[in-house]
N, C-alpha and C positions, 0 to 999 in steps of 0.2 A: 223557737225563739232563740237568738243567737248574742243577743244584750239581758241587762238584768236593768230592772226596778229597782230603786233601791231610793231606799224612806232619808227622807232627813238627816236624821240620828247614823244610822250607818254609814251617808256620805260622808258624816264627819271624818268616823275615823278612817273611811277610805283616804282622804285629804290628809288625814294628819299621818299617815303608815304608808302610801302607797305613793302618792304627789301625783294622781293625775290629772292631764291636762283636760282644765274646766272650760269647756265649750260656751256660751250663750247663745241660740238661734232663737231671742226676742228684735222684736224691731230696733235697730240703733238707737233711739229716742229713747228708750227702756232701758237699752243696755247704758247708755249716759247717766240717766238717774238715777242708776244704782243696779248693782250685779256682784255677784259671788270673787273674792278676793283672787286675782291672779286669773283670771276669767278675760277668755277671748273671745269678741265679737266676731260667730261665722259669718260667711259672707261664701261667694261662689268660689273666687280665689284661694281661698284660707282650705275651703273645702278640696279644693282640683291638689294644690298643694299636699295636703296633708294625703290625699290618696295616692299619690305619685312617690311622695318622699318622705312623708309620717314613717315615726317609728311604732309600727303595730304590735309589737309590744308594749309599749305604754300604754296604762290605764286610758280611759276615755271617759270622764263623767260631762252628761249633755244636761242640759235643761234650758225650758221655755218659760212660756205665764203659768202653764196649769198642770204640766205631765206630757201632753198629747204631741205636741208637736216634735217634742224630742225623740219621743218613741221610733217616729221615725226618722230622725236623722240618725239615731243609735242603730237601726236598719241599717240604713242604709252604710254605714261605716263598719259595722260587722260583715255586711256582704261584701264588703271589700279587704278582706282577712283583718279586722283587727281584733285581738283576741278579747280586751276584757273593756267592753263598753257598757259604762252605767247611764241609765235615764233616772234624771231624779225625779220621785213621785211628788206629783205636786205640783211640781216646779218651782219657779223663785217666788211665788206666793207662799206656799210653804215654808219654804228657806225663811221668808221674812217674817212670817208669822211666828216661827219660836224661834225665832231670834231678840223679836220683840217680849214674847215671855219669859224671855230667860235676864 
């Protein structure tokens, strides 16, 4: 596996030490009503884009509804040399859930 998992708690302080760019591949409707701060809505464009001309050295943190779906966009964006791409566990359900506990 060529992406990392990576909990909640750890993507923070990836976000706050690292600043990478936060992916969202939930439906647009979801990513409207609400998404991770400084968070771009993928789309096929965004995607061809960033393979062509992304700087693959920058961090990659992805996330969907629940873990799964980012897993593999984080795939597939490391099979495309990027070197440090996080899927967040959980997804933005997680994300929102201790957010709300805290």
């Amino acid at each position: 596996m060529k992406y990392k998992t990576i909990s909640v708690a750890d993507s923070k302080t990836l976000i706050k030490e690292s600043k990478p760019m936060i992916l969202d591949c939930r439906a647009m409707k979801d990513y409207r009503a609400g998404h991770l701060e400084d968070a771009l809505h993928v789309h096929e464009d965004l995607k061809e884009s960033l393979v062509k001309r992304g700087d693959k050295q920058r961090s990659l943190l992805i996330y969907c509804y629940y873990g799964h779906a980012s897993e593999h966009l984080a795939e597939f964006f490391s099979d495309f040399g990027f070197k440090d791409v996080y899927s967040l566990e959980g997804g933005y359900s997680s994300w929102k859930e201790q957010h709300q506990e805290a």
